[in-house]
DRENDO-1510 file (C-alpha; in Angstrom, 1 decimal, always signed):
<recs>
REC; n; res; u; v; w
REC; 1; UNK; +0.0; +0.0; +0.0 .
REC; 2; UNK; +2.8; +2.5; +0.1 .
REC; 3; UNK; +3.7; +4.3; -3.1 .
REC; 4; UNK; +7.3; +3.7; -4.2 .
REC; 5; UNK; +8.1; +7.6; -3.6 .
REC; 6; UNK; +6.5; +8.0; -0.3 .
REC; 7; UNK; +7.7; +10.4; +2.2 .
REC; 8; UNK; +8.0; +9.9; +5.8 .
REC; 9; UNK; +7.7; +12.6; +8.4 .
REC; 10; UNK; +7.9; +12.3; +12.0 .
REC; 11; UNK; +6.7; +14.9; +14.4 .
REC; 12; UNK; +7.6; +12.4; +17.4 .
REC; 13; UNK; +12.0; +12.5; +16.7 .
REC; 14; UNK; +13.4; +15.7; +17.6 .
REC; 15; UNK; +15.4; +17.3; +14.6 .
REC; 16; UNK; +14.1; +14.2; +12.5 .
REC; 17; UNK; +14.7; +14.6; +8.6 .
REC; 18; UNK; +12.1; +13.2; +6.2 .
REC; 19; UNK; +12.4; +9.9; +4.6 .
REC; 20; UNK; +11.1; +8.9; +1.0 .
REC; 21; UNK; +10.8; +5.7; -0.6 .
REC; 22; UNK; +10.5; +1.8; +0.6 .
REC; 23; UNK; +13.9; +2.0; +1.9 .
REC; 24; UNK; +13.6; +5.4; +3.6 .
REC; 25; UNK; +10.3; +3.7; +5.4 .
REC; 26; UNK; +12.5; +0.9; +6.8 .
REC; 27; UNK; +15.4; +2.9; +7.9 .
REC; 28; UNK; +12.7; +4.9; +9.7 .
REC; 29; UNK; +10.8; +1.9; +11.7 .
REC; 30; UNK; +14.4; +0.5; +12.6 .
REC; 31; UNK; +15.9; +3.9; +14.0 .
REC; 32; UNK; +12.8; +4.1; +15.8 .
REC; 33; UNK; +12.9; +0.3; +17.4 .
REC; 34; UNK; +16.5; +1.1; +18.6 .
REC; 35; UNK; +15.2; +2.9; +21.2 .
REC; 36; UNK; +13.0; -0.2; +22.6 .
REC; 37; UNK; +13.2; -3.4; +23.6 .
REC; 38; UNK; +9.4; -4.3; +22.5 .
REC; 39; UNK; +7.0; -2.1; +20.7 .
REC; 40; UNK; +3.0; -2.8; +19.9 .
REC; 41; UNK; +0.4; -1.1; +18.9 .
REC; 42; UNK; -3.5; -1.3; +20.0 .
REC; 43; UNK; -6.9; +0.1; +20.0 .
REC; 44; UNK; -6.1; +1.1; +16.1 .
REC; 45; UNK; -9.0; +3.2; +14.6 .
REC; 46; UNK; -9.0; +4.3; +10.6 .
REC; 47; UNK; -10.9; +7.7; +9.9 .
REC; 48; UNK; -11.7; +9.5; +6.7 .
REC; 49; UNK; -10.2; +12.8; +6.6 .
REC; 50; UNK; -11.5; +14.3; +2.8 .
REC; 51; UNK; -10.7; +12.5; -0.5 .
REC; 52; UNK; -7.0; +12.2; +0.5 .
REC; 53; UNK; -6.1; +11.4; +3.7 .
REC; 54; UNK; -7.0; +8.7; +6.7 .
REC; 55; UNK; -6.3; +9.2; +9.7 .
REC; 56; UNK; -5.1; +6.3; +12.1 .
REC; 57; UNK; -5.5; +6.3; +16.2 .
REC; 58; UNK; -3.8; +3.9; +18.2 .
REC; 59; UNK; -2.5; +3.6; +21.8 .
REC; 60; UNK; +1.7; +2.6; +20.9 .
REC; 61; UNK; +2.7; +0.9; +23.5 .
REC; 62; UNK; +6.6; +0.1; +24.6 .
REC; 63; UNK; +9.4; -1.3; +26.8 .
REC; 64; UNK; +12.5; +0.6; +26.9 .
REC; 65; UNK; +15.6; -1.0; +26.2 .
REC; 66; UNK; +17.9; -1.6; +29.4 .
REC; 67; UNK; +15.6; +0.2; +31.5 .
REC; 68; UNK; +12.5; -2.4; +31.3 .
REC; 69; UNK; +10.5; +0.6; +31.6 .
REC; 70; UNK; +6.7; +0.7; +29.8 .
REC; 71; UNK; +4.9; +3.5; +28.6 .
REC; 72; UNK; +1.7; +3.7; +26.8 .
REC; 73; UNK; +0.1; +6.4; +25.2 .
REC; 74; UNK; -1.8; +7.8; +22.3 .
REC; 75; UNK; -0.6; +8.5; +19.0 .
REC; 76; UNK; -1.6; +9.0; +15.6 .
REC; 77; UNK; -0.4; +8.5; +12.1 .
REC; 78; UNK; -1.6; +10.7; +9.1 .
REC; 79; UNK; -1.6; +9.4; +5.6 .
REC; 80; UNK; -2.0; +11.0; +2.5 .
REC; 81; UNK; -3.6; +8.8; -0.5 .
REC; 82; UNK; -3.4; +9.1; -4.0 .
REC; 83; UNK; -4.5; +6.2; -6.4 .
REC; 84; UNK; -5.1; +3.5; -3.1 .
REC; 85; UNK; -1.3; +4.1; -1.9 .
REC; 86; UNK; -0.1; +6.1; +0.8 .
REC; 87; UNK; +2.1; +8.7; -0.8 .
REC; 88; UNK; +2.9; +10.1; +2.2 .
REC; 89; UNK; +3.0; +9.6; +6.2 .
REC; 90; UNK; +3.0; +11.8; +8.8 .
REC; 91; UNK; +3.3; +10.2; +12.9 .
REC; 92; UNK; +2.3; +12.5; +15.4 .
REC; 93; UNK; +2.5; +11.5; +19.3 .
REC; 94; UNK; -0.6; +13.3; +19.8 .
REC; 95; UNK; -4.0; +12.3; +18.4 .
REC; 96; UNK; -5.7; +16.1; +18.8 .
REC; 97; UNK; -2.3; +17.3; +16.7 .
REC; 98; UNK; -3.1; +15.1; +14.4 .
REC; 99; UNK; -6.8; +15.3; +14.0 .
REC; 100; UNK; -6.3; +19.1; +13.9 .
REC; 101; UNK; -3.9; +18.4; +10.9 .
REC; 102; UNK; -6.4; +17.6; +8.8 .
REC; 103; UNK; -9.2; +19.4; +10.2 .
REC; 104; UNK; -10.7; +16.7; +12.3 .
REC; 105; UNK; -11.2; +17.9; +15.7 .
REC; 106; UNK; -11.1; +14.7; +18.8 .
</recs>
């Protein structure tokens, strides 16, 4: 489902750069992971947001690595469609951020 020059943007990493493309998506999930020793995510909810985006909710839930230590909260990832792929993909650690992004309001 993700176009092959989809761009990645996460609000969560401080001083993050984007990421584009297959490869770019990968990098992204495994630079994140480092950080944990377990991730999951629950709860997920899809909304419409207009013609081209969706909106997914989700509690992300994770175990730091070497400290044991869980957290839990709610987060949010915005995706832009074109043609049935996600052309691009926006994670936000804040659902209302999110929503507000595209006009939704929580």
């Amino acid at each position: 489902m993700l176009a092959q020059e989809i761009e990645i943007e996460d609000t969560d990493i401080p001083d993050a750069e984007h990421s584009w493309g297959h490869d770019g998506f990968v990098k992204w999930v495994a630079r994140w992971s480092e950080s944990w020793e377990s991730w999951r995510v629950e709860d997920i909810e899809v909304l419409p947001a207009g013609e081209e985006h969706a909106v997914g909710l989700f509690r992300m839930v994770a175990t730091g690595r070497g400290s044991g230590i869980e957290i839990a909260r709610g987060d949010a990832i915005v995706c832009r469609v074109r043609c049935r792929k996600i052309v691009a993909l926006t994670y936000y650690n804040d659902q209302q951020r999110a929503l507000g992004a595209v006009g939704l309001t929580g």
